[in-house]
C-alpha positions as CSV (number, residue, x, y, z in Angstrom):
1,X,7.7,7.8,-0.5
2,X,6.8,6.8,2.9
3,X,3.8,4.7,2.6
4,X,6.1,2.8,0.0
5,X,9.1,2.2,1.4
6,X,7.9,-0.5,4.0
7,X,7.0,-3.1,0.7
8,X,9.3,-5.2,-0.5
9,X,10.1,-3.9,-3.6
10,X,11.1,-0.8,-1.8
11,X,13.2,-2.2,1.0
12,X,16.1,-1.4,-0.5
13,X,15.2,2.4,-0.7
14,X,15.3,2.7,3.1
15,X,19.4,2.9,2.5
16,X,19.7,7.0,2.1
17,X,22.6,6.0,-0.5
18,X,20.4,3.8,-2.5
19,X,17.7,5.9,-2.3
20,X,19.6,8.8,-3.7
21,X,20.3,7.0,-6.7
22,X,16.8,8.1,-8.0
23,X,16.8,8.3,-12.2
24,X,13.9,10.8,-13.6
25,X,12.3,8.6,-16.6
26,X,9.8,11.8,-17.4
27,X,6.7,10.1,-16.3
28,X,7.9,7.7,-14.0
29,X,10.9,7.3,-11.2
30,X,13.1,4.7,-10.8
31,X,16.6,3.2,-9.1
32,X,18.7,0.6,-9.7
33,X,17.5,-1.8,-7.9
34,X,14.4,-2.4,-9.9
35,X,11.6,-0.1,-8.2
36,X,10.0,2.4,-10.0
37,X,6.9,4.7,-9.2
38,X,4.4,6.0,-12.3
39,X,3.4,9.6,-11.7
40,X,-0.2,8.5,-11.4
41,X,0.9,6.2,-8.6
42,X,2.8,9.2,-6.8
43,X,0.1,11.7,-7.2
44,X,-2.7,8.7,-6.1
45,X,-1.2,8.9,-2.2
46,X,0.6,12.4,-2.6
47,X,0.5,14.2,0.8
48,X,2.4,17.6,2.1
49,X,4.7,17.2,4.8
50,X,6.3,19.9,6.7
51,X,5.8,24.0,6.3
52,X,3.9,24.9,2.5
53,X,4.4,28.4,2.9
54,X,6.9,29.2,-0.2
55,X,5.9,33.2,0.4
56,X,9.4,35.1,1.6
């Protein structure tokens, strides 16, 4: 979500409250603010952040 939240329609999404309000729509996200995100949009500037290693 990172390279998203500076745009506009995202602003509101930088409150962790807001952001938390997050509503699964199958093949999309969205909040009740109005911004949403398509999978194909997600998975176009996806990137790992952090450790990957899910071996125990």
């Amino acid at each position: 979500m990172g390279p998203y939240l500076h745009e506009e329609a995202f602003e509101t999404l930088q409150n962790q409250n807001e952001f938390a309000k997050v509503i699964n729509g199958g093949y999309f996200i969205k909040w009740a603010c109005g911004a949403d995100l398509s999978a194909d949009t997600i998975e176009a500037r996806w990137c790992t952040v952090g450790n990957t290693d899910l071996q125990h």
